[in-house]
C-alpha positions in Angstrom: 22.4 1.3 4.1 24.7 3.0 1.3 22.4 0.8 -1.3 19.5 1.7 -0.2 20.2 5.7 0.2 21.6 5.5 -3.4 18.4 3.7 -4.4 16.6 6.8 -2.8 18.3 9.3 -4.7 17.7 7.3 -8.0 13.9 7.3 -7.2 14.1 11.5 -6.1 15.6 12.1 -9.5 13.4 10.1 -11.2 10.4 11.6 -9.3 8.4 7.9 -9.8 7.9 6.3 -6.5 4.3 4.8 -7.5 5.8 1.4 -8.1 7.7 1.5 -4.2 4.6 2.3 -3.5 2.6 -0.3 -5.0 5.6 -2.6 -3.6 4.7 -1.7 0.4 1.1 -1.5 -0.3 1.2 -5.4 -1.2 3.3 -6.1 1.8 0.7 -3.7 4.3 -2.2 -5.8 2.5 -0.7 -9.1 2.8 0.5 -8.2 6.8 -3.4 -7.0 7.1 -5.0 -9.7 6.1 -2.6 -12.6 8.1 -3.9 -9.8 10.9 -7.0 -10.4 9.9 -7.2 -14.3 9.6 -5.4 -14.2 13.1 -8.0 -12.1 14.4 -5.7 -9.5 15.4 -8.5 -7.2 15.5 -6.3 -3.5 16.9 -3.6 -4.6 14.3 -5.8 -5.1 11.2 -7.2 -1.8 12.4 -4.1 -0.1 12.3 -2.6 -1.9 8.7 -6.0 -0.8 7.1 -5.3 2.7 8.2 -1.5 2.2 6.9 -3.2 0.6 3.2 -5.8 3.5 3.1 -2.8 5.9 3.3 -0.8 4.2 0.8 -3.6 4.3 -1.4 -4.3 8.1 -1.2 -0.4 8.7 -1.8 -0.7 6.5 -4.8 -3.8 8.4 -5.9 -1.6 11.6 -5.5 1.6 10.1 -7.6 -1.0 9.6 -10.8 -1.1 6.0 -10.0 -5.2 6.0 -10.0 -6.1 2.6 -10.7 -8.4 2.6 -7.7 -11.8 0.8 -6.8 -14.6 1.3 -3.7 -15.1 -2.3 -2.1 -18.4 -3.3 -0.7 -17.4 -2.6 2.6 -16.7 1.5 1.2 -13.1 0.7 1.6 -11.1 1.5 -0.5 -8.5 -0.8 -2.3 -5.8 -0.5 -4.9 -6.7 -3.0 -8.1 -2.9 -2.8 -8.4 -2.3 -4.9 -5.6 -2.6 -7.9 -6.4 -4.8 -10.2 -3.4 -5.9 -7.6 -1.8 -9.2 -8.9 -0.7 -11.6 -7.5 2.3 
């Protein structure tokens, strides 16, 4: 726990979460879309609403390397498989 607190405080200072961010947006998008193949339909629901709010906060942080899908989703080119 002492790492990770220290690791917080190096990213505070810093001010430059994006790439954490980038970091759990992949693991949300690759947890949604097992969800998804599983047909887990109430937990793909809810890991799309946790992607679309990574998203936005990664829009916030300067990080706008953003694209609409066909489905008016919206998906971070800088995650890497994120398909819908």
């Amino acid at each position: 726990m002492m790492a990770l607190d220290a690791h917080e405080k190096d990213t505070d200072q810093d001010g430059d979460i994006a790439p954490e961010l980038v970091s759990i947006a992949r693991l949300v998008t690759y947890a949604r879309n097992s969800a998804k193949d599983l047909d887990l339909e109430f937990s793909t629901y809810c890991l799309d609403l946790a992607l679309g709010s990574l998203v936005e906060e990664i829009r916030k942080r300067g990080v706008d390397k953003t694209e609409a899908s066909d489905e008016g989703e919206y998906t971070a080119s800088v995650i890497s498989g994120a398909s819908h």
